[in-house]
C-alpha positions in Angstrom: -16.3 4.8 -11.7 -16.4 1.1 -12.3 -14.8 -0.5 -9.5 -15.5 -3.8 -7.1 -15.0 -3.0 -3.7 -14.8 -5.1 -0.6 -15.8 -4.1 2.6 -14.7 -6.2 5.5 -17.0 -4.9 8.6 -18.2 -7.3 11.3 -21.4 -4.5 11.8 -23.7 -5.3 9.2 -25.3 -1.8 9.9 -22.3 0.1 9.2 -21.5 -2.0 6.0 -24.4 -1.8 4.4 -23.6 2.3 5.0 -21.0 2.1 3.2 -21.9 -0.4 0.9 -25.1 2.2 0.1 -22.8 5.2 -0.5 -20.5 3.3 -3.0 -23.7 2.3 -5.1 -24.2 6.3 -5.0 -21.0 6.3 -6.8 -21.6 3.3 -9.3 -19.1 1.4 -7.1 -20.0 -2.1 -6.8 -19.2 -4.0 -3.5 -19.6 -6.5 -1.2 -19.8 -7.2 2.7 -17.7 -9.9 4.1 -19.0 -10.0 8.3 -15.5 -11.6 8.8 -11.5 -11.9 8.2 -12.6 -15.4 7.4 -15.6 -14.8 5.2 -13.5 -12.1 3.4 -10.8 -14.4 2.2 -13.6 -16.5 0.9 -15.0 -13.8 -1.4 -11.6 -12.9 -2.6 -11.4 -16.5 -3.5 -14.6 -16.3 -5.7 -14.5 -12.8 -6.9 -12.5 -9.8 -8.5 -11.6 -7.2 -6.2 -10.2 -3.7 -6.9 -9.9 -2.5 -3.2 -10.6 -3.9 0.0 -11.8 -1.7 3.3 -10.7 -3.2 6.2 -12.6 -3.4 9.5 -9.3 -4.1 12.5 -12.0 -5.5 15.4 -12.9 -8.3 13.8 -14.5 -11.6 15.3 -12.3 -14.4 15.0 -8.7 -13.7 12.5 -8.5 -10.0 13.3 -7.9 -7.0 10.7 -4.2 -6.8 11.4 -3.6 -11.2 10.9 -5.5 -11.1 7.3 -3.7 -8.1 6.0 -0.5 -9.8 6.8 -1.8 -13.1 5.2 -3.4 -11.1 2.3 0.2 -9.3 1.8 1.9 -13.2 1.0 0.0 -13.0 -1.9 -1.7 -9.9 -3.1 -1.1 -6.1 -3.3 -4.5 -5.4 -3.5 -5.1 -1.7 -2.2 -6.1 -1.7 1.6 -7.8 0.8 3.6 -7.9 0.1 7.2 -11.2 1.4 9.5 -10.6 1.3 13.1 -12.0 2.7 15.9 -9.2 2.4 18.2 -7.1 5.7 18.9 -3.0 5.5 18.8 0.1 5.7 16.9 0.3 2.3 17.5 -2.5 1.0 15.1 -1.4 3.0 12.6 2.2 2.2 12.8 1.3 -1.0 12.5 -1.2 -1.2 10.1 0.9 0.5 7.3 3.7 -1.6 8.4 1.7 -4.7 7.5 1.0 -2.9 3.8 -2.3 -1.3 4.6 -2.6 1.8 1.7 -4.8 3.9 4.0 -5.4 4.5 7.3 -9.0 6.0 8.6 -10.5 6.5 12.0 -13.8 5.7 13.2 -16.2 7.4 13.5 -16.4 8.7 9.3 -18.4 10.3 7.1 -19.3 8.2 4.4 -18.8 10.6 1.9 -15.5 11.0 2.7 -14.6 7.1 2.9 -16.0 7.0 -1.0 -13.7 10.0 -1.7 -10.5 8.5 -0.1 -11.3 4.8 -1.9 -11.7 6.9 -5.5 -8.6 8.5 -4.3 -6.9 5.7 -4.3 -8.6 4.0 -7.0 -7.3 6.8 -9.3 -3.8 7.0 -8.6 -3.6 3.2 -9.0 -5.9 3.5 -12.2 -3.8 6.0 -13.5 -0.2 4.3 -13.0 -1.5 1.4 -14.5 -3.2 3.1 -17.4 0.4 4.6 -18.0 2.3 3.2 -21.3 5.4 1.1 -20.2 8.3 2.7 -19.6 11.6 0.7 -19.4 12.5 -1.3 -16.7 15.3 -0.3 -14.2 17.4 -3.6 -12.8 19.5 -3.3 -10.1 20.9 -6.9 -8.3 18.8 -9.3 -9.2 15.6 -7.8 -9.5 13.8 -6.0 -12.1 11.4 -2.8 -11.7 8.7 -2.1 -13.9 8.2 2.3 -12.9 4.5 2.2 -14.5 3.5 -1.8 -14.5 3.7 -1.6 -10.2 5.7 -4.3 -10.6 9.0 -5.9 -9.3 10.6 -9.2 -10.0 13.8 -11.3 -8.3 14.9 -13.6 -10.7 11.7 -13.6 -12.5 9.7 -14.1 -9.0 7.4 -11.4 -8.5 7.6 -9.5 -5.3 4.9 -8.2 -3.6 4.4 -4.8 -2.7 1.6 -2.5 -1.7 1.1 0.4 -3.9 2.6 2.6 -1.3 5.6 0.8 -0.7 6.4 0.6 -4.9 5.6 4.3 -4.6 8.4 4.8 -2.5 10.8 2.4 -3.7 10.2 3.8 -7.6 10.7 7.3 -6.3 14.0 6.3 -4.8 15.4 4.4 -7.0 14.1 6.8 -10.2 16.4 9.3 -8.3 18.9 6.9 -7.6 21.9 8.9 -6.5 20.1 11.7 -4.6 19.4 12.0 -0.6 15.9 12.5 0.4 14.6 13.8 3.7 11.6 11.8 5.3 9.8 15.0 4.5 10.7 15.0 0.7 10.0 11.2 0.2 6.6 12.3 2.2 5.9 15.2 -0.3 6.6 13.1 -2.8 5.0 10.0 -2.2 1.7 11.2 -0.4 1.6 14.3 -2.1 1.3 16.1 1.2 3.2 19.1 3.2 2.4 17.7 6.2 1.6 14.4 8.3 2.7 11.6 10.1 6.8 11.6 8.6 7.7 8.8 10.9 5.3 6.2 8.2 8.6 7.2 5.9 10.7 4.8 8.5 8.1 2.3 8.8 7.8 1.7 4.5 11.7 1.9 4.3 12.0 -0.7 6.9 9.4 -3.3 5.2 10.7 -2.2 1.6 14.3 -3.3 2.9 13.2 -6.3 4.5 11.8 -7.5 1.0 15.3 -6.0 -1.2 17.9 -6.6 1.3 19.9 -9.7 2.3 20.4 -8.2 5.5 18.0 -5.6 6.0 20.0 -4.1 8.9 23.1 -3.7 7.0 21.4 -2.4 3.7 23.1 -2.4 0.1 20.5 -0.5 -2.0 18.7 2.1 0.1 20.9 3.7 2.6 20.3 6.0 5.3 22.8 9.0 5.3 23.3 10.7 9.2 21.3 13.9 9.0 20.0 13.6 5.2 17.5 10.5 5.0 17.6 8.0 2.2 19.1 7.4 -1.0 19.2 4.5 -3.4 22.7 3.3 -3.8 23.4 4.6 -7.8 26.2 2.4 -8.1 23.6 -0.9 -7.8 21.6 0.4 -11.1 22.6 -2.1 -14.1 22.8 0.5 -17.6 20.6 -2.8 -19.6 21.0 -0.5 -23.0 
């Protein structure tokens, strides 16, 4: 697979680990030993994914994802040693794309990073389908892309994945476990991360994200993007 990965690990040891099983792959990558040093090589270099070391010296994992997100939707895999909801909560709420605990097997970092590497590949490979506008913005179901006026937005993969299911089925309650299903492509997990991208998807659509005009929640149901906002452009 012809990728550029970088890996953002403040232990040279465990980067070079992972740096040696990429290469296995015919993954190219780098090591950045810091938040700071990793914003530098983005600045130089093409990236197709980052991995994303949380304990990091200086700017910590959680302040350059949040600073990466003003800009960039680069896919993000956090690493993190440290054990709670809380981290992970808070890492996907930032736009991380993945979420995995130290320790790993290295073989099965490389396989989540193709993972994801795939599914991004393969939406983007996608021919063009036509764009959906709803308010002022402008959705692009294959491109990942959505514009406000003719301003990009920026989204994380997941959080287009969500908001494209949504408003593909525009019209049509969804459960946190449904969206999950459909979304993750799994049965089972963590359904409460449904909450956390619905909350940072509204905060980027909605005037007033507590008082919502495109996705609404419906008391016992879940979600559903308000049909009435789609614009019929034909």
């Amino acid at each position: 697979m012809n990728a550029k990965v970088l890996i953002i690990e403040d232990e040279l040891e465990l980067g070079e680990l992972v740096q040696l099983y990429l290469s296995k792959d015919g993954i190219d990558s780098d090591i950045a030993v810091s938040a700071e040093s990793g914003f530098d090589f983005l600045s130089k270099n093409g990236y197709d994914l980052i991995t994303l070391d949380i304990n990091l010296p200086g700017m910590d994992g959680f302040e350059f994802l949040q600073k990466l997100r003003q800009k960039s939707d680069l896919p993000v895999i956090i690493l993190s040693a440290r054990e709670g909801d809380e981290d992970i909560v808070l890492g996907l709420g930032l736009g991380a794309d993945e979420f995995v605990n130290k320790p790993f097997a290295p073989k099965v970092l490389v396989a989540r990073i193709r993972a994801v590497l795939r599914r991004v590949r393969s939406d983007m490979d996608k021919p063009f389908s036509k764009n959906i506008f709803f308010g002022s913005f402008s959705l692009s179901p294959e491109g990942y892309h959505l514009e406000k006026n003719g301003e990009r937005i920026i989204l994380s993969t997941k959080e287009f994945e969500v908001l494209r299911f949504l408003v593909q089925n525009s019209g049509i309650p969804f459960s946190p476990d449904d969206i999950y299903q459909a979304v993750w492509g799994q049965e089972f997990g963590d359904i409460s991360t449904v909450a956390v991208y619905i909350q940072r998807i509204r905060r980027k659509l909605e005037n007033d994200p507590s008082n919502p005009e495109y996705i609404l929640t419906i008391h016992g149901r879940g979600y559903i993007f308000d049909e009435g906002k789609i614009k019929d452009e034909s």
